[in-house]
C-alpha positions, 0 to 999 in steps of 0.5 A: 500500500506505501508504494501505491501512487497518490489517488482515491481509494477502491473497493473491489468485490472478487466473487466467483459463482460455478458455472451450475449457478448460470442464474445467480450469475446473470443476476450477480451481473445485473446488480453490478450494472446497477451500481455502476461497477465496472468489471477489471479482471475476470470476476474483479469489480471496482467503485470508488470508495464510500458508505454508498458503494460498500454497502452496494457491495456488501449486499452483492457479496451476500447474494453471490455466498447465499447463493452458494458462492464466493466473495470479498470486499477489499479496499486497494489503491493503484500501484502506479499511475498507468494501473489508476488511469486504466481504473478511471478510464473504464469508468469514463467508457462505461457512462460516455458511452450511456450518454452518447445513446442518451444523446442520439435518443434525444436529438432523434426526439427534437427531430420529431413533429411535435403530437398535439393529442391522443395516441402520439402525444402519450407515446411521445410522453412516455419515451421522453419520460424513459429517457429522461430516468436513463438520464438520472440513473447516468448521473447517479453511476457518473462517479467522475463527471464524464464531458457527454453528461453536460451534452445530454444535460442541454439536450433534455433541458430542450424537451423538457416541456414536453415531459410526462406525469410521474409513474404511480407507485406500483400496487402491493402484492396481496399479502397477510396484514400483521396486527401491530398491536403484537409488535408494541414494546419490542427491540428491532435489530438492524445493521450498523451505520443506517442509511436511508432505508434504515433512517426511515425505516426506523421512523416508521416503526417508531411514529406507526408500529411501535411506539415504544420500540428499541433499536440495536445494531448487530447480527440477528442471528444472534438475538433470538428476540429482537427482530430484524429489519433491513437485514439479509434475509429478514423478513422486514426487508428487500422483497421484489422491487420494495425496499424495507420501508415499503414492505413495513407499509405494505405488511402493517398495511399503512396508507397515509398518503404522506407516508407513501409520499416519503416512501417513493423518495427513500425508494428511489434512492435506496434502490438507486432508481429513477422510478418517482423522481420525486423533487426532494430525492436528491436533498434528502439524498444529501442529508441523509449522507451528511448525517453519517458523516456528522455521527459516528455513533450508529445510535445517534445516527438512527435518532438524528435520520429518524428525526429528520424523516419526522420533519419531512412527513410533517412538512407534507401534512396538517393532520396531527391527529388522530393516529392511523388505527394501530399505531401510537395514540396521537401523532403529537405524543409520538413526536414528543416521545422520539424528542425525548429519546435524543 
């Protein structure tokens, strides 16, 4: 490492799936790409360093063992300059060459005659709403700042008043509705260092499942009687396309509009999708991150994430109470027991 040259630090994942497990591959692959990995040798995958791409990462080396293979997560540094460039340089192939289709997608869309109504004008709205979240889901794996981006930027900016409404939320799959009365007063487990699903996550269990819940860090595996959230394999966590949060709405069959409001934002960037594209996305986004750089400690982390998340959702509604059916007796007394808990 001392004789690495000046530079950012990586995380490189190294995993190996037998050729019998061809769908865990396809899928191991498929991951990657969403994060924005780009591939150096073989099996060996790169991101620049960070909280985001380790947990990225981490989920991945979960999935490749549970499925019976092989992974690591190691940090490194290049060891030479011409090592560095061909790290960057991949990285810069794999968004320029998105952006240069993103950009002959868009000239071909100025090109075409404005629809004015009916079936030409939805289709119009829809093949400029697709382009615009390839856009976003580029810029969000655009770790360097490639010069086709700002092409691409100029080019949208142009159709933008022809964009389409926003996707609705999908509806949930039918599924058993948990009492929560049964979940009053009980620890939730989850791992360290939250983000935002586990900030918001945390919030909704508080201000809707459980008033009076605790909340530890750790391995599930070993606490028989917390129970886990946002964790591999629990049963509050990712299912399908749902992020913890939405599942925890979907299972304890929480409507509130705001709440569902909230739920598309933690969605988009917890999944690192374009999918809602709800406005405040990319501020919470930053929050989210400046908390975990402003608290070291994973408790006060949860606390300073689930306070934020309140000032969100109270920020999107007037109602103060009554709480829904189930959760605390009002919302007012649920705000004023998580202030106390600071």
């Amino acid at each position: 490492m001392s004789d690495s040259v000046p530079g950012p630090e990586w995380l490189l994942l190294l995993h190996f799936l037998p050729s019998s497990k061809a769908q865990a591959r396809v899928q191991a692959w498929r991951r990657l790409q969403r994060v924005g990995a780009v591939s150096l040798k073989n099996s060996a995958y790169a991101l620049p360093s960070s909280p985001e791409s380790r947990e990225d990462f981490e989920w991945i080396r979960h999935e490749v063992i549970a499925a019976g293979g092989q992974a690591i997560v190691l940090v490194a540094r290049a060891p030479d300059q011409a090592t560095l460039d061909e790290v960057t340089n991949a990285f810069r192939a794999a968004r320029a060459a998105e952006f240069t289709a993103i950009i002959a997608a868009a000239r071909a869309l100025l090109k075409r005659p404005s629809p004015r109504q009916g079936t030409a004008r939805r289709a119009m709205t829809q093949r400029l709403r697709r382009l615009r979240e390839r856009y976003d889901e580029a810029v969000r794996l655009d770790f360097l700042n490639v010069e086709r981006r700002g092409d691409a930027a100029a080019l949208l900016d142009q159709l933008d008043q022809r964009s389409g409404r926003r996707p609705p939320m999908p509806a949930a799959a039918a599924t058993t509705t948990l009492d929560r009365t049964a979940y009053h007063g009980r620890t939730w487990m989850t791992r360290p260092r939250p983000g935002v699903d586990r900030m918001s996550s945390g919030w909704l269990i508080r201000r809707f499942i459980d008033p009076q819940a605790q909340f530890v860090f750790g391995d599930a595996r070993n606490d028989s009687k917390a129970i886990p959230f946002d964790m591999f394999e629990a049963e509050f966590g990712h299912h399908g396309t749902h992020c913890t949060f939405e599942t925890l709405c979907e299972r304890f069959a929480i409507r509130d509009a705001a709440v569902q409001h909230v739920g598309r934002i933690v969605h988009d960037l917890d999944l690192k999708e374009a999918t809602y594209r709800e406005p405040e996305a990319p501020t919470v986004g930053r929050l989210v991150e400046g908390l975990r750089r402003a608290h070291a400690h994973d408790d006060a982390l949860l606390r300073a994430g689930m306070d934020m998340f309140e000032a969100l959702y109270r920020s999107m509604t007037s109602e103060i109470e009554p709480a829904p059916s189930g959760g605390a007796s009002s919302r007012r007394k649920t705000a004023g027991r998580t202030r106390r808990r600071k």
